[in-house]
C-alpha positions as CSV (number, residue, x, y, z in Angstrom):
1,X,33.6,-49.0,16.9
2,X,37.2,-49.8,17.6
3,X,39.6,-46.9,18.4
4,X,41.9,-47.5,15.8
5,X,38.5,-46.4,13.4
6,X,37.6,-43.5,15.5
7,X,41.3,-42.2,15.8
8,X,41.6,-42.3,11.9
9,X,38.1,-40.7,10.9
10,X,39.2,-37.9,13.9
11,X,42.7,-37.4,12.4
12,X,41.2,-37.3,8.5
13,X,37.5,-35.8,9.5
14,X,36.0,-34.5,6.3
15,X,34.1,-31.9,8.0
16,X,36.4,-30.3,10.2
17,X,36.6,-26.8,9.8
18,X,33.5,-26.8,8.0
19,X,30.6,-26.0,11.0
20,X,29.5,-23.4,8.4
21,X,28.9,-24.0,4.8
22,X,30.8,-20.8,3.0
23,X,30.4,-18.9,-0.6
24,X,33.4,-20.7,-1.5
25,X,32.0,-24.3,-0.3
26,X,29.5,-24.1,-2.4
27,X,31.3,-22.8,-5.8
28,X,34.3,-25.2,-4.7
29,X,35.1,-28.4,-6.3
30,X,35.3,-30.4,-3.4
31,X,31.8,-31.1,-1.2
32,X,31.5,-33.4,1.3
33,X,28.0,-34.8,1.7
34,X,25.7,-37.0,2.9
35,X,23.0,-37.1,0.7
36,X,20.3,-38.4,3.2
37,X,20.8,-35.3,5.6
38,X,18.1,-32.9,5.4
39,X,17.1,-35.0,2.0
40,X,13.6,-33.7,2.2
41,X,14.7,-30.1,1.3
42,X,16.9,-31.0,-1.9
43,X,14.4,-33.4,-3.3
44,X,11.9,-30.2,-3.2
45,X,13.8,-28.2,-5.3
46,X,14.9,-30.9,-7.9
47,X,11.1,-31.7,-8.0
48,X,10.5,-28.0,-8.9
49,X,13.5,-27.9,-11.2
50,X,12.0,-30.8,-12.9
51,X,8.7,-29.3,-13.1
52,X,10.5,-25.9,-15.1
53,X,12.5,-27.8,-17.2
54,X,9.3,-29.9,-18.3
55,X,7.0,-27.1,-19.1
56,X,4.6,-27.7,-16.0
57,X,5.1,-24.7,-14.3
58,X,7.2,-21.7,-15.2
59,X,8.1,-20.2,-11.7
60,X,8.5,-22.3,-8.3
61,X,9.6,-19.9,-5.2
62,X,10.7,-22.4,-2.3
63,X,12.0,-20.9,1.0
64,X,14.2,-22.7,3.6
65,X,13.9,-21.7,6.8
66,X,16.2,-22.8,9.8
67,X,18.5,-21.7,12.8
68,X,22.3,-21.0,11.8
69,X,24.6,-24.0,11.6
70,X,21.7,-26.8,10.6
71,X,22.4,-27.5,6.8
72,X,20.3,-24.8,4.7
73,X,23.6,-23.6,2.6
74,X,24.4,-27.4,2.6
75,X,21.4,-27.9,0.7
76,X,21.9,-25.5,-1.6
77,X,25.7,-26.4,-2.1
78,X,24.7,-30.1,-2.8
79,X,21.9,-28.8,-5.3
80,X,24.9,-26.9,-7.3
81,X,26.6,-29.5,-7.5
82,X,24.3,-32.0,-8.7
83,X,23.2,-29.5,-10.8
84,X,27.0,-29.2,-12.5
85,X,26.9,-32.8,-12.9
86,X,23.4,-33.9,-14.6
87,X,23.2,-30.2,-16.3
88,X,19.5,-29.8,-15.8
89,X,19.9,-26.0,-15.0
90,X,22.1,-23.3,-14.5
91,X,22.5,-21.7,-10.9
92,X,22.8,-18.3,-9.6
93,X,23.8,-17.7,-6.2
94,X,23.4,-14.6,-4.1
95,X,24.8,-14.5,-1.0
96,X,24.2,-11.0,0.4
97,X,23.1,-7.6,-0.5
98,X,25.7,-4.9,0.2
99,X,23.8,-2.0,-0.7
100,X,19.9,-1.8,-0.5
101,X,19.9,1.5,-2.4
102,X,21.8,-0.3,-5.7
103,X,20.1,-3.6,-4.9
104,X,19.3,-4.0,-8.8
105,X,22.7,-3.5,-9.7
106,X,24.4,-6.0,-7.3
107,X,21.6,-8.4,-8.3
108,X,23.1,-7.7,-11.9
109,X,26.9,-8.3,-10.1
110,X,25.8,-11.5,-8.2
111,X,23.9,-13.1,-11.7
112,X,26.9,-12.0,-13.8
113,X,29.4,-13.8,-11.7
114,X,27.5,-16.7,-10.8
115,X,27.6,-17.7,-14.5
116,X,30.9,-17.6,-14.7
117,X,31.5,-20.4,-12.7
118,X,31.8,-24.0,-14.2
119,X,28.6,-25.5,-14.8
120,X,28.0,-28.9,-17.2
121,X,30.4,-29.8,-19.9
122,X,33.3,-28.0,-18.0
123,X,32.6,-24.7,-19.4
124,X,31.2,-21.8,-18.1
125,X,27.2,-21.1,-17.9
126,X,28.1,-18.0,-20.0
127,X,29.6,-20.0,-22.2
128,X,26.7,-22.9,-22.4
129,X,24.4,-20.1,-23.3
130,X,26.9,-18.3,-25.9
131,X,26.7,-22.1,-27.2
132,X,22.7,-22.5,-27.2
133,X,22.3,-19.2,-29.0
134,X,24.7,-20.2,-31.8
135,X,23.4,-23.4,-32.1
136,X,19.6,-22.3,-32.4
137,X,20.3,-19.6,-34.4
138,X,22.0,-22.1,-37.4
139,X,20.4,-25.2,-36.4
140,X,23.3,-26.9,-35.4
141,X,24.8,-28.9,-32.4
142,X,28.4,-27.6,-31.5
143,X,29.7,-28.4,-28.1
144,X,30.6,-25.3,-26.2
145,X,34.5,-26.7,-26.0
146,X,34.4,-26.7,-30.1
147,X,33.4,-23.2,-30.8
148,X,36.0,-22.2,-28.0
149,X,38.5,-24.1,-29.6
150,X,37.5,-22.7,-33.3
151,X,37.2,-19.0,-31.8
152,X,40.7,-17.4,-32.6
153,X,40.9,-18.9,-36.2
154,X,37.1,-17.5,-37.0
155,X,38.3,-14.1,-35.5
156,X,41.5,-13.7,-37.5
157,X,39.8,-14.6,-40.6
158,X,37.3,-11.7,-40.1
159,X,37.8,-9.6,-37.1
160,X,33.8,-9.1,-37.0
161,X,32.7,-12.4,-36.9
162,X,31.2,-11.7,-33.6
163,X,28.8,-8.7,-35.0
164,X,27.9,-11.5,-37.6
165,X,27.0,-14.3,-35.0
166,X,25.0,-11.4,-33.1
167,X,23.1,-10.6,-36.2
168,X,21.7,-14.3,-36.8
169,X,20.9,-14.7,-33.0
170,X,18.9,-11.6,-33.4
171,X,16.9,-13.0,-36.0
172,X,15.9,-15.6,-33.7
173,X,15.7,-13.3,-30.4
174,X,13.4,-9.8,-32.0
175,X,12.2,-8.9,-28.6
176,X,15.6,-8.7,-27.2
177,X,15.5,-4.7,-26.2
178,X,20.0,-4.3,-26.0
179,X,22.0,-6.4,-28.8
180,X,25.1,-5.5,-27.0
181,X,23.7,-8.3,-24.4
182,X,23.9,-10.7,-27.4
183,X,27.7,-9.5,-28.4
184,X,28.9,-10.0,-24.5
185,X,27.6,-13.5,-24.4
186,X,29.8,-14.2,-27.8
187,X,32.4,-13.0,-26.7
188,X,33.0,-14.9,-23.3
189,X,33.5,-18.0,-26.1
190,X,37.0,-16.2,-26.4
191,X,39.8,-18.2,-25.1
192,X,42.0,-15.3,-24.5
193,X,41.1,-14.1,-21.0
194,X,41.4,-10.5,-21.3
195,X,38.2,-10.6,-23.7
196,X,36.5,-13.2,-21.2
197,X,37.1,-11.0,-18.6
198,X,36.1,-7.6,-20.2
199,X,32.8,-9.5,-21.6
200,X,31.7,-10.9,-18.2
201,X,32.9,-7.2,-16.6
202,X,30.4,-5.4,-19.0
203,X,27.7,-8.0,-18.0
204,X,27.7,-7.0,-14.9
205,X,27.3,-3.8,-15.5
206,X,30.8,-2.1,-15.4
207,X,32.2,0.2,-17.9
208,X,34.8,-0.5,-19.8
209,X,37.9,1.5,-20.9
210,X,36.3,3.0,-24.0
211,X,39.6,1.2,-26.4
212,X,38.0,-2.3,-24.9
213,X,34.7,-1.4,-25.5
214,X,34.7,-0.1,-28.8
215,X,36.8,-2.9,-29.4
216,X,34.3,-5.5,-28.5
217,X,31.7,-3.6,-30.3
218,X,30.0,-2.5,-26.6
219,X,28.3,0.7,-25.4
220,X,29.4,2.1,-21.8
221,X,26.4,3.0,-19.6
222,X,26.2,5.9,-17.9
223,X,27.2,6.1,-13.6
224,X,23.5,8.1,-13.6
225,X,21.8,4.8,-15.6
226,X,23.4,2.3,-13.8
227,X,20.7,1.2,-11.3
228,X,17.8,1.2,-13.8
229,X,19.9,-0.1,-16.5
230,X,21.1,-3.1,-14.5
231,X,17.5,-4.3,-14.0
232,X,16.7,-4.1,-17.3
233,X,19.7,-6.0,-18.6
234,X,19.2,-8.9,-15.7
235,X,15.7,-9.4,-16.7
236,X,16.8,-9.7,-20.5
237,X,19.6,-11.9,-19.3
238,X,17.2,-13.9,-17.4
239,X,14.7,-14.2,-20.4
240,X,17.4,-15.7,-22.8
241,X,18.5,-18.4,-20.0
242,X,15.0,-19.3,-19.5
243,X,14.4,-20.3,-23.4
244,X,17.2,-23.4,-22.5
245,X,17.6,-24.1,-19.0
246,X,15.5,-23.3,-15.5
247,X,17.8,-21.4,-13.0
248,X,17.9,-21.9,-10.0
249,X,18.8,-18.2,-7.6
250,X,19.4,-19.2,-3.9
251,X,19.5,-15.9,-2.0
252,X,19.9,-14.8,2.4
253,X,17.1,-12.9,3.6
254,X,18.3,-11.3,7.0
255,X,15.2,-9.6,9.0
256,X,15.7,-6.6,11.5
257,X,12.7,-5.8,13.8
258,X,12.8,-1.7,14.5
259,X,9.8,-0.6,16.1
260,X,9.1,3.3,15.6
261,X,7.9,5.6,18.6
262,X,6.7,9.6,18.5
263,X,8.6,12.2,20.2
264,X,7.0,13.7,22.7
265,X,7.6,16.8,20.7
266,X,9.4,18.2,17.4
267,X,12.8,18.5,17.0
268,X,14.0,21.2,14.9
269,X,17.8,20.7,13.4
270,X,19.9,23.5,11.5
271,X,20.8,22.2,8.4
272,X,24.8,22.3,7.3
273,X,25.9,22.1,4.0
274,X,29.2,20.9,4.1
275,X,28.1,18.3,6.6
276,X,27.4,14.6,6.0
277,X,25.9,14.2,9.6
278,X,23.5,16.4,11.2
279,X,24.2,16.7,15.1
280,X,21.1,17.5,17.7
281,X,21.0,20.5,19.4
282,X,20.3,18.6,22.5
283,X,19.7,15.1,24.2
284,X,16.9,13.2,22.8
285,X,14.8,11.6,25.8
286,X,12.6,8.7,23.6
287,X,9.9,7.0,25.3
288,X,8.0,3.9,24.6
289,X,4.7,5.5,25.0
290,X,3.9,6.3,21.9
291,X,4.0,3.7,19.1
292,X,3.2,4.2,15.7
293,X,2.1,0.7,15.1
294,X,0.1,-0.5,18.8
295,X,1.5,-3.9,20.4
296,X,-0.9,-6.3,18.6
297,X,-0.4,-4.9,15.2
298,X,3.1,-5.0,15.2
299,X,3.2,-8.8,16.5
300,X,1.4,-9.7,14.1
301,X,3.6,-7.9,11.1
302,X,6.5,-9.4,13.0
303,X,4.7,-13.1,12.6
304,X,3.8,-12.5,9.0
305,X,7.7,-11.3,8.4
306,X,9.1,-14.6,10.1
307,X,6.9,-16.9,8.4
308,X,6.7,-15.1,5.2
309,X,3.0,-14.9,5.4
310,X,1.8,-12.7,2.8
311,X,0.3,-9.4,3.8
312,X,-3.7,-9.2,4.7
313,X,-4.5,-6.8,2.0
314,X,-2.1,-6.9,-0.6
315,X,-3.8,-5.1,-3.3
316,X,-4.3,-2.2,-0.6
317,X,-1.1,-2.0,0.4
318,X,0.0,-1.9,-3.7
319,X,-2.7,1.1,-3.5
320,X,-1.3,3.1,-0.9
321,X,2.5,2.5,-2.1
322,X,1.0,4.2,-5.1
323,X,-0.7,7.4,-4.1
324,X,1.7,7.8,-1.2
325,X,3.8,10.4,-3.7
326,X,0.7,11.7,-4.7
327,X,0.2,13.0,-1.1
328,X,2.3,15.8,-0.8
329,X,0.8,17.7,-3.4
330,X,-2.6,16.6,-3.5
331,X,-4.8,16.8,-0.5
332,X,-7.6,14.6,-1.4
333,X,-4.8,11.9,-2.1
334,X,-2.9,12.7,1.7
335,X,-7.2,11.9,2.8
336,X,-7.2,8.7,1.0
337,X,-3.6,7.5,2.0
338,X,-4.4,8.7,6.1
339,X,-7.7,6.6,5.5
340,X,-5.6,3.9,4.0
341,X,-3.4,3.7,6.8
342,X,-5.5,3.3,9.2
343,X,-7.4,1.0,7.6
344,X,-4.4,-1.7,7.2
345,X,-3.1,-0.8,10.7
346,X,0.1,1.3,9.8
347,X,-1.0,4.5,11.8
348,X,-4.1,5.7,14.5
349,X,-6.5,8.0,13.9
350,X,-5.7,10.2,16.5
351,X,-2.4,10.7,15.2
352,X,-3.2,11.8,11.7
353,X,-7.1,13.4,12.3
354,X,-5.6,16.7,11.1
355,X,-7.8,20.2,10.3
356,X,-8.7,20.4,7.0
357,X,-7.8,24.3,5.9
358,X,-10.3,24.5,3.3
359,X,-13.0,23.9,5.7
360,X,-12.1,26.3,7.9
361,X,-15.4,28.7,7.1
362,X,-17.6,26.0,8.8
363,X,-16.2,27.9,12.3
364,X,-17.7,30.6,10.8
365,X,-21.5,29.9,10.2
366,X,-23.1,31.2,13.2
367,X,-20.9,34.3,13.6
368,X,-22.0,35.4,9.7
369,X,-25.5,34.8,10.9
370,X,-25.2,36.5,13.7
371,X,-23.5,39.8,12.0
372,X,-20.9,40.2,14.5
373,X,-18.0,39.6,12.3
374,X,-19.9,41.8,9.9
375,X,-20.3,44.8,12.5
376,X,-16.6,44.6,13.5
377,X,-15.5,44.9,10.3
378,X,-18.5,47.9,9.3
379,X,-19.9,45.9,6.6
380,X,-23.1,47.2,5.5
381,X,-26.8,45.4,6.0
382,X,-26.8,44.0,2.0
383,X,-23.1,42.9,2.3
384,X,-23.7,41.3,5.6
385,X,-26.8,39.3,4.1
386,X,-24.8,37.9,1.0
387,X,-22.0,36.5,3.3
388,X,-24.9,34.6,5.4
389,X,-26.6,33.2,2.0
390,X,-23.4,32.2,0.5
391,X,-22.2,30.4,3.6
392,X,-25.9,29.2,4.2
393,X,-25.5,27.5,0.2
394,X,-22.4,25.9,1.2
395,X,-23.3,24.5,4.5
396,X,-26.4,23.0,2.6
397,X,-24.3,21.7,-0.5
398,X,-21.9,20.3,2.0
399,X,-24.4,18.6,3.6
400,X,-25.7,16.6,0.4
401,X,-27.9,18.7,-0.6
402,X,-27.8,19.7,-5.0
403,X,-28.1,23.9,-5.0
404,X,-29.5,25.3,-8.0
405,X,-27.4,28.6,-8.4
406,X,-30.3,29.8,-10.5
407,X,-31.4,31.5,-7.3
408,X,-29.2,33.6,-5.6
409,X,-31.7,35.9,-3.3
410,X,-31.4,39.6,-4.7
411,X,-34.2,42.1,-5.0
412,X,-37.3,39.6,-5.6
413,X,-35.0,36.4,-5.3
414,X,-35.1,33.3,-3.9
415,X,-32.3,33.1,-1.3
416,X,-31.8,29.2,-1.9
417,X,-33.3,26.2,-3.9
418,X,-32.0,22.7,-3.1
419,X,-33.5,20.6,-6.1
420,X,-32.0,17.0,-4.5
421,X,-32.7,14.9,-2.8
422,X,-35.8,17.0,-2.3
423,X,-37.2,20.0,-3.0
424,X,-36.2,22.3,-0.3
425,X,-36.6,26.5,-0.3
426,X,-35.0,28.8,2.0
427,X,-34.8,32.1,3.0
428,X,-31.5,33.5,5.2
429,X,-31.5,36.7,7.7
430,X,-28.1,37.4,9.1
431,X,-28.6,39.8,12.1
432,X,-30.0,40.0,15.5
433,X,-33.2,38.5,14.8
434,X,-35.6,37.1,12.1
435,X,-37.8,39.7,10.8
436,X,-41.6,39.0,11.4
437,X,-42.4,39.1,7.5
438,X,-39.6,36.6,6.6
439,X,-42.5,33.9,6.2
440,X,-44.7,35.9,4.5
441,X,-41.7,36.7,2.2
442,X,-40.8,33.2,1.5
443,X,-44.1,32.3,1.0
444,X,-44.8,34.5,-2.1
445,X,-41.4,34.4,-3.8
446,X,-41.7,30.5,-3.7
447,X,-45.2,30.6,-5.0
448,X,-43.9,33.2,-7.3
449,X,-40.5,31.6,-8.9
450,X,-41.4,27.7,-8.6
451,X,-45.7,27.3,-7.8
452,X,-45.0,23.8,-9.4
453,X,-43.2,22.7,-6.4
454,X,-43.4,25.3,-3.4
455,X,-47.1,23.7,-1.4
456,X,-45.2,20.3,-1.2
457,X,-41.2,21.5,-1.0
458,X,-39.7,21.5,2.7
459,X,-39.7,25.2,3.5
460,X,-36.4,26.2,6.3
461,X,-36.1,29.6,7.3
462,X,-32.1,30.5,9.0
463,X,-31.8,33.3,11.6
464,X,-30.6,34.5,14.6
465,X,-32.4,34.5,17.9
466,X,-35.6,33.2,18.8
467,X,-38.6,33.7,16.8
468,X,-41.8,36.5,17.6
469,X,-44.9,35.0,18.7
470,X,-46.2,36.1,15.0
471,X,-43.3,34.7,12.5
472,X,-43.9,31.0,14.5
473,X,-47.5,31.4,13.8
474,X,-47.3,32.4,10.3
475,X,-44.2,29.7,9.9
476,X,-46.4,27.2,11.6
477,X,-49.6,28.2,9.3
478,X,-47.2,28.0,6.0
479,X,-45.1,24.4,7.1
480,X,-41.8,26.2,7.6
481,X,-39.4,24.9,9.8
482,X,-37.2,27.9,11.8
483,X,-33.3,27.1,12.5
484,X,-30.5,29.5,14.0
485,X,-27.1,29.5,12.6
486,X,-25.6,28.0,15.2
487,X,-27.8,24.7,14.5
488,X,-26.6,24.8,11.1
489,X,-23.2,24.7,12.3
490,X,-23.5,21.7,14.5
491,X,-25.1,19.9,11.8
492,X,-22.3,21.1,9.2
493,X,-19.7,20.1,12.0
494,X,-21.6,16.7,12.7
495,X,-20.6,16.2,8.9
496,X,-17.4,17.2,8.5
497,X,-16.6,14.8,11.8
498,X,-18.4,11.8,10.2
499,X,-18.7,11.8,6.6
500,X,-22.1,10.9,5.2
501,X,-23.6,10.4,8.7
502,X,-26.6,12.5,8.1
503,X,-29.4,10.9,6.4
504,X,-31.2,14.2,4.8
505,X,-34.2,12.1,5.1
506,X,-34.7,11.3,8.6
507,X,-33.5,15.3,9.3
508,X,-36.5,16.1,7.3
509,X,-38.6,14.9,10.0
510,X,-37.0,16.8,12.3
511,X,-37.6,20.5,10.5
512,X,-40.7,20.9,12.2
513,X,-42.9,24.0,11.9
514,X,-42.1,26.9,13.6
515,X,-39.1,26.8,15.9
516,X,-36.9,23.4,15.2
517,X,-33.8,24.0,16.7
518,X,-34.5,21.0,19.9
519,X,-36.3,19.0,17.5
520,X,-32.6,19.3,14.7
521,X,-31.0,19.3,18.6
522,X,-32.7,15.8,19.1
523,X,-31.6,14.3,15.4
524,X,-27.8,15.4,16.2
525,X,-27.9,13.5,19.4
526,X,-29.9,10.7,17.8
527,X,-26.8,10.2,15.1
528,X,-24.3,10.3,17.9
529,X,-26.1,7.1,20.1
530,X,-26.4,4.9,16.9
531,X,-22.6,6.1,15.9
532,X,-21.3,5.4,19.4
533,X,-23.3,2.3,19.4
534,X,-21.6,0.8,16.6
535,X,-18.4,2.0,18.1
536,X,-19.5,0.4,20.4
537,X,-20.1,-3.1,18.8
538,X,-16.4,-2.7,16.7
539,X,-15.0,-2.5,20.2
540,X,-16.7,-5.7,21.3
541,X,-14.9,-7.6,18.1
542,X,-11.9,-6.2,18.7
543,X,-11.9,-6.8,22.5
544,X,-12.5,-10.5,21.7
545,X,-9.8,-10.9,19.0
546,X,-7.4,-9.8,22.0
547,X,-8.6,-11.7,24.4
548,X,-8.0,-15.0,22.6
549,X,-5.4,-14.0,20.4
550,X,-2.5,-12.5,22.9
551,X,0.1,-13.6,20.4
552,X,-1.8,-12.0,17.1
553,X,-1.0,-15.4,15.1
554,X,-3.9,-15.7,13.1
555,X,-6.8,-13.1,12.6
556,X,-9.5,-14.5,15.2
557,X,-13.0,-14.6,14.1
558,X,-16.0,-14.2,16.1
559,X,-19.2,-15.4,15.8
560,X,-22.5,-13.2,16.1
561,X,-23.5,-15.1,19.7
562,X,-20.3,-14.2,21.3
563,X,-20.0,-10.6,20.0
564,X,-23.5,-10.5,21.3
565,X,-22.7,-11.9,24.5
566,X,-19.5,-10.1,25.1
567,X,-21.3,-6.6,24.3
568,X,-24.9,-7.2,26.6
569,X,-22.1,-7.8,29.6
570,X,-21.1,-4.3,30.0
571,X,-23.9,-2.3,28.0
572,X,-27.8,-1.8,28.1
573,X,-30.1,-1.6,26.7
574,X,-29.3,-5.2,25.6
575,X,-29.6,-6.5,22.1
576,X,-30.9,-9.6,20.5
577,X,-28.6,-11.9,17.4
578,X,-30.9,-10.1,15.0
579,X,-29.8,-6.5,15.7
580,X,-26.1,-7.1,16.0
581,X,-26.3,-9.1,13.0
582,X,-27.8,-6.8,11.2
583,X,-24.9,-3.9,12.5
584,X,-22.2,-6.5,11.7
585,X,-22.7,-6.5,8.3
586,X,-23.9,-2.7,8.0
587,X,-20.3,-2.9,9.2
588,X,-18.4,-5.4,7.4
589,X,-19.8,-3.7,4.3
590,X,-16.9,-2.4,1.8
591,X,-18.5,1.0,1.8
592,X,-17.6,0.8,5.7
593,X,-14.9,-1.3,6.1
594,X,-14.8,-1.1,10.0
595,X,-15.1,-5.0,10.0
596,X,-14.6,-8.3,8.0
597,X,-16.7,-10.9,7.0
598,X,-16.3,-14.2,6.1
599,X,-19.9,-16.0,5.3
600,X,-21.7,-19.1,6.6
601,X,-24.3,-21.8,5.5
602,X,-26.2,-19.6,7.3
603,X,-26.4,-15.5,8.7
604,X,-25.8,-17.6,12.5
605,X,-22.8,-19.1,11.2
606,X,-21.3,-15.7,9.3
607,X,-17.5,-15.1,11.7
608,X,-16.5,-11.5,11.8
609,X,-13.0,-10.0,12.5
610,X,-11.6,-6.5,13.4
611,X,-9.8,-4.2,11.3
612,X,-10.5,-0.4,12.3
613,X,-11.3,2.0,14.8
614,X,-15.0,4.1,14.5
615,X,-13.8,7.1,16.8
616,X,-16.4,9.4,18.1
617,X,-15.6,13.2,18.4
């Protein structure tokens, strides 16, 4: 290249002063271009134009994704343009988002002013689509430029020519929810600017003077219905487009990555009324320690952001957004939303695990049976007894067991009945220790009130103390199994820990004749090894998805040999493909939910993945 030729394309460059494409670039008449840069892009998005505008899909989402300064609002200034010339659809373009509070009604702003710009034909795109409804509405085929032109005369001749023109689109348009959307359109055909202006004003959601807008036949909305307002009139707007052209919306996304860490303590700050800003009382130390979301979960929400992966568990996440009001009133709902957030990876369960205030009396159960609180506050023997059988019912109902209230102890009472899952009669003593004719007492009330089921019925007798030589024998003699209160509690406490971890079942094998507190003792420590076992086995998945996913990319997925492997090198007794695949999918079950699943040919070829904690208390 000589350097005449390079002195003249330096002193006339095209592209100087242009290193980034601006708002006004790509509105602008002037665009230079070379078509064959980053060619790949535009081409996508005229294919999925094409593909709108010929009925085989309705909605095409395309993202493009680059560093600053490489082309991506070149693309989309050479698709305007192209899109000016051949007409093939109008374009809406939304450079930023001022305000994320009023995002709806600067949507509403950004569509209404995009559409005011020049499209095909030389007109406006509000004015192409004044010029479609007009023409479908009286089957005819008026440029835009002619019913411009023809305007002022039809407006002079009758002054409400544009309420007549809104009628007969109407009768084409039913489900359209504000007419006054139809009137705006119509009147951006106006030559005169001011009632261009005012049209295109009101369109995007401005009031009016109330002269203009009466004028123009146009309701004001309210500063209070702005925002939801706005939405509804840019999804009308958008509705009426899409019956004539595709539109094409080119938007910025901008990501910020805050990460979010506890306070080592709470903060409390006065509040000021005629302040905007609230000031601390005192220096706030913040230290890294504490993370709401751990290191791998946040990478891997950070990944998902950049590459505009969708999340995991979408419909979950719609769920929680949901009931997350719901949670400040309702406490079941605050259960389901902690469980929920734990579940998708959002908080620990150490940090939420809170108390549950309505399950406070479980503290309670052994002191009622053991009369002390009942002495301190000189309640007499009878009172003292009805406390201990009305916490005894609820300990038992909490456990899963059906009371029938029908037996409420009393003079010649049954103390308790449990009709499900089996048959189960009791007798309660709250004091010092179990009187020697409690079996003897049980014995003929059950015989007495239900014969049809008391020989076969588990028989439980709750006391303090240990048990006389004679009330074991008679107890052993009878089938009744013997329990203190404080056994109940642990059981009750077991449940409240770990919902649903006591199989009523296998504790039936455990109420043994005579004295059964070791043998309950045994079945609470029996339900802790198999819970901390498959702790231990969701630690084992987990501990692999870290190891060879440092970078949380992609969910890893582990196979039933390596989780097996990876958990006999650090715990024994040692377990064989069989048991761990059987766990794994007790596990991966959706009544669980501690794991994920994703199936094989075969149960050897089944990958499992981590997605919560089984904590142990």
């Amino acid at each position: 290249m000589s350097n005449d030729l390079i002195n003249v394309i330096s002193k006339n460059n095209p592209f100087q002063g242009r290193l980034v494409v601006r708002d006004q670039n790509v509105w602008g008449q002037g665009f230079p271009d070379v078509p064959s840069l980053n060619s790949h892009a535009s081409d996508a998005i005229y294919e999925a134009v094409e593909k709108v505008r010929s009925g085989q899909r309705k909605v095409v989402g395309i993202t493009i994704t680059a560093e600053r300064g490489l082309g991506k609002s070149h693309v989309i200034g050479r698709i305007r343009h192209q899109l000016q010339v051949d007409g093939s659809a109008l374009f809406v373009y939304m450079s930023q988002c001022n305000n994320l509070n009023r995002i709806k009604a600067e949507f509403l702003t950004t569509l209404a002013n995009s559409l005011k710009q020049i499209g095909s034909q030389d007109v406006s795109q509000w004015q192409y689509l004044a010029t479609a409804l007009i023409n479908e509405a009286f089957n005819k085929n008026y440029t835009a430029q002619q019913l411009i032109n023809q305007f002022p005369g039809a407006l002079v001749k009758n002054p409400k020519v544009v309420e007549v023109l809104r009628d007969k689109v109407l009768s084409i348009k039913p489900d359209l929810e504000n007419p006054d959307i139809i009137t705006a359109i119509l009147w951006t055909l106006s030559p005169d600017p001011a009632y261009e202006i005012f049209a295109i004003r009101w369109l995007a959601g401005n009031s009016l003077p109330q002269v203009k807008a009466d004028a123009m036949g146009l309701a004001n909305v309210s500063a209070d219905d702005k925002e939801a307002e706005s939405f509804t009139t840019a999804r009308q707007i958008l509705n009426l487009i899409g019956d004539y052209k595709p539109i094409v919306v080119r938007q910025n996304i901008f990501l910020a990555y805050l990460r979010v860490y506890q306070l080592p303590k709470s903060i409390e700050v006065p509040i000021k009324s005629n302040s905007q800003f609230l000031a601390l009382p005192q220096p706030l130390n913040v230290s890294e320690t504490k993370p709401v979301l751990n290191d791998r979960t946040f990478a891997q929400r950070k990944h998902q952001l950049e590459k505009l992966e969708p999340p995991l568990h979408l419909e979950l996440e719609e769920l929680q957004s949901a009931i997350a009001s719901l949670s400040i009133s309702q406490p079941a709902a605050k259960q389901l939303d902690d469980d929920m957030k734990v579940f998708l990876g959002w908080s620990s369960e150490k940090l939420i695990k809170q108390p549950d205030p309505d399950l406070a009396w479980i503290n309670n159960i052994a002191a009622l049976g053991n009369r002390s609180k009942q002495e301190d506050e000189w309640k007499n023997n009878y009172q003292a007894g009805t406390d201990f059988e009305n916490i005894v019912r609820d300990s038992l109902e909490f456990l899963g067991f059906t009371i029938d209230y029908a037996h409420k102890g009393g003079a010649g009472g049954l103390d308790l009945f449990c009709s499900k899952p089996y048959p189960l009669f009791g007798e309660c003593k709250a004091g010092k220790k179990i009187p020697n004719p409690t079996a003897v007492q049980l014995l003929n009330l059950g015989t007495l009130r239900r014969s049809d089921l008391f020989n076969q019925a588990t028989k439980l007798i709750i006391g303090p103390g240990q048990a006389t030589t004679q009330l074991q024998d008679a107890a052993k003699v009878h089938n009744m199994a013997i329990i203190n209160p404080e056994t109940l509690e642990k059981l009750v406490k077991l449940q409240n820990n770990h919902r649903n971890s006591i199989d009523l079942f296998k504790l039936k094998e455990y109420l043994k004749a005579g004295q059964s507190d070791e043998e309950v003792e045994k079945y609470i420590d029996q339900v802790y090894k198999e819970m901390s076992l498959r702790s231990q086995i969701i630690t084992a998945v987990k501990e692999l998805s870290e190891q060879d996913n440092e970078t949380s990319k992609a969910t890893h997925h582990s196979f039933i040999t390596e989780i097996r492997a990876h958990y006999n090198a650090t715990h024994n007794p040692r377990l064989n493909d069989e048991v761990v695949r059987d766990l794994l999918i007790e596990l991966s079950s959706p009544l669980t939910g501690y794991l994920g699943r994703i199936k094989g040919s075969d149960w050897k070829s089944d990958r499992f993945y981590f997605l919560r904690n089984l904590l142990i208390n």
